[in-house]
N, C-alpha and C positions, 0 to 999 in steps of 0.2 A: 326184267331179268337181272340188271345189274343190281338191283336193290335187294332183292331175294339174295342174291350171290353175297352181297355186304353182310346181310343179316345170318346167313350161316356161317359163314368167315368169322366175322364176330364172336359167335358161341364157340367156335373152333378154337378159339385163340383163348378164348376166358377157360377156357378147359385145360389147355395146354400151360398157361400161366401159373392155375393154381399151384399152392406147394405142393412136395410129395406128399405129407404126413397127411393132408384132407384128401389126395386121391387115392393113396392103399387104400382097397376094403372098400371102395366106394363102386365098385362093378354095376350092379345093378341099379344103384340110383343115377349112376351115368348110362347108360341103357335106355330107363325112363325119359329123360334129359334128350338123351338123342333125339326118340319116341316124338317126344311131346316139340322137338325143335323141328324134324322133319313136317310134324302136323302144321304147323306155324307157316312153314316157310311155305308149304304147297295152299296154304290160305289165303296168304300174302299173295301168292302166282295168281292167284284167280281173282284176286280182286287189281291188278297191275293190270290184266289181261283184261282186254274189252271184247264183247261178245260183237261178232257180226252183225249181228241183225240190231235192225234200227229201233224193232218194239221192244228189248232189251235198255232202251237208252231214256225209257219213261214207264212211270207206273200208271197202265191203261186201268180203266173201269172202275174207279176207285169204288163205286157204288157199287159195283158187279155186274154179272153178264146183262143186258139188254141185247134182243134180237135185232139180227142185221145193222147192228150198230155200234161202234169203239170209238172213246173217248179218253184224250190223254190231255194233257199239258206237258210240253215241250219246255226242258228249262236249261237255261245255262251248264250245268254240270247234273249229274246222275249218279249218286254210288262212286265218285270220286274222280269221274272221268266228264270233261269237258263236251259242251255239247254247242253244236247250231244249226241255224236255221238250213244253213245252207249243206251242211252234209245229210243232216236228217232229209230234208228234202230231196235232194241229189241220190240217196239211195232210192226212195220212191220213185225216182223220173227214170230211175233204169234198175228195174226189179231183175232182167236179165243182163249180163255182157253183150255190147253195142260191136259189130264188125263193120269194117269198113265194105267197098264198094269188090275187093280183091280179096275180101275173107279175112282179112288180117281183123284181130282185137282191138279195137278201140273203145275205150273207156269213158270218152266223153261222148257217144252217142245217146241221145235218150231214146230207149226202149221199150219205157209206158206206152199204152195201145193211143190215147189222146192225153195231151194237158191245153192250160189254159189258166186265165186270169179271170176274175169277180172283183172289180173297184169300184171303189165310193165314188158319187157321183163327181166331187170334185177332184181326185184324183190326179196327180200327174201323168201325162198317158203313156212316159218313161217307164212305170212302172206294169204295163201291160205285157210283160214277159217274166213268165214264172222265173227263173233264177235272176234275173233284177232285181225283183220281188224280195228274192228269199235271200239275194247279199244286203237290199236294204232294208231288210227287218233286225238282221246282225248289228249292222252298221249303225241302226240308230236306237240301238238299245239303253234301256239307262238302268246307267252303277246300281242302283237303289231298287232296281226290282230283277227277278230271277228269271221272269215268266220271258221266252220268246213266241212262241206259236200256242197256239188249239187244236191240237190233231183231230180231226171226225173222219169213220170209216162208214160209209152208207153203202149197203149191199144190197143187191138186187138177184132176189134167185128166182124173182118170177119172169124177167126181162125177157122178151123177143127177139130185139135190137139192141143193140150197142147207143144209138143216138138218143132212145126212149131213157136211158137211163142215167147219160149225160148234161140232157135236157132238164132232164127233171131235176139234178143235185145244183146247177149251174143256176136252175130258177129260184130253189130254196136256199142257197148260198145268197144270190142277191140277194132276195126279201131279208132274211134271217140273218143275215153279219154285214154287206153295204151300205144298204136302206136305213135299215134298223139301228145298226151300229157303227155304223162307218168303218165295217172293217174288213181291210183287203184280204183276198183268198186267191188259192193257190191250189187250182184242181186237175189230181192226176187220177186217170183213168186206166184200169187195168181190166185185161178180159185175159184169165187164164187160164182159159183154154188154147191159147196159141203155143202154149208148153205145154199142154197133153194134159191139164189138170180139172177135174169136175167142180172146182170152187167157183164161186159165183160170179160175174162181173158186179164190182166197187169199185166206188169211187172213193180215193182222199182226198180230203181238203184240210186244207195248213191254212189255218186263219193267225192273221197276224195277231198280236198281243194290244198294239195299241193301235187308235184312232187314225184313219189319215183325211186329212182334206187339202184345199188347195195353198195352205199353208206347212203343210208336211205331218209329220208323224206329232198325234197328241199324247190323251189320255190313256190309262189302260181301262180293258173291258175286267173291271174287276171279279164283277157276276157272274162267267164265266170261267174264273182263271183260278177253282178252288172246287172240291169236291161236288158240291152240288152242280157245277156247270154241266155236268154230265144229265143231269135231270131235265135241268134248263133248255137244254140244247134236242136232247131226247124228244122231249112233250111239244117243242115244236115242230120239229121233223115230225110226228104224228100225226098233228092237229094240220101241217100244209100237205099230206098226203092225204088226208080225209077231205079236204078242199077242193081237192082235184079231183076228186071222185063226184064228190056231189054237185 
């Protein structure tokens, strides 16, 4: 807001300064002027303005829609607004407002239906709590790359159970980013129907950007952290639910 306010002020003042002899007779091209500075400045408002919602804070799907399935990359800043692990995350760990025990709001409650951790096998076991997790993916981020997380949304609209579907993301997170990749995960679960809604029970998972082993945070997972990761990541969520079947 205050910058928006500078920037009208601004024009306010560059107008009011001109001499007389260029503003007689100039009506209408100050009108325009106006016009075109009102349009600016409510352009400017909405890009100062950050949207709520946290899928606003990355460009999902770059490849396009895939069923039961979203893929992002999580990155230091977005469209000019700063970003991490740990608020990105922290919206998902509480999709609703948290009350206390007396009804009161409390804002640091997590209200996801389950969360939980997936680490590498050597792993520090410090890190076996999702927001541990998600302040030391921040924390040891490096200058030189933008990438923080791997966002994946796996939805389940055939599910039975709540733990069927748990189970199953928590087995494919290990194989497919631990094992595979040595890369920690961050899985929250939500079933929304406990707010009245027919959307499916999904799971997120916030995979960190780089390697961890018993030496702390390495490499980045390059192969996923660029448009095709979306494919990558896709065709094995596929190929480990046809596994399970057969």
């Amino acid at each position: 807001m205050e910058l928006v306010s500078l920037l009208t002020l601004g024009t306010c003042r560059g107008i009011a300064e001109m001499p007389a002899a260029k503003r007689k007779g100039a009506g209408d091209k100050t009108k325009a002027q106006s016009k075109a500075t009102l349009k600016n400045s409510v352009t400017s408002q909405s890009k100062l303005t950050r949207s709520e919602n946290p899928m606003d804070w990355v460009f999902d799907n770059p490849l396009g829609a895939m069923p039961g399935f979203v893929f992002a990359v999580l990155k230091k800043s977005y469209q000019g607004h700063p970003n991490s692990a740990v608020e990105f995350g922290g919206r998902k760990l509480r999709p609703i407002l948290g009350v206390t025990k007396d009804g009161a709001p409390d804002p640091d409650v997590i209200t996801a239906y389950r969360t939980g951790t997936v680490l590498p096998t050597d792993a520090p076991d410090a890190f076996d709590e999702p927001e541990v997790l998600l302040r030391a993916i921040d924390a040891f981020a490096c200058d030189h790359e933008a990438s923080l997380l791997i966002y994946v949304t796996l939805s389940f609209p055939e599910a039975t159970r709540a733990h069927h579907s748990w189970e199953e993301a928590r087995a494919f997170s290990l194989e497919a980013f631990a094992r595979k990749r040595k890369l920690p995960v961050c899985l929250i679960q939500h079933r929304p129907g406990e707010v009245g809604s027919d959307n499916p029970i999904h799971l997120h998972l916030l995979v960190g950007a780089r390697r961890l082993d018993g030496t702390g945070f390495r490499g980045y997972a390059e192969e996923l952290l660029c448009d095709d990761g979306q494919q990558v990541i896709y065709d094995e969520w596929q190929a480990f639910r046809k596994s399970r079947i057969s």
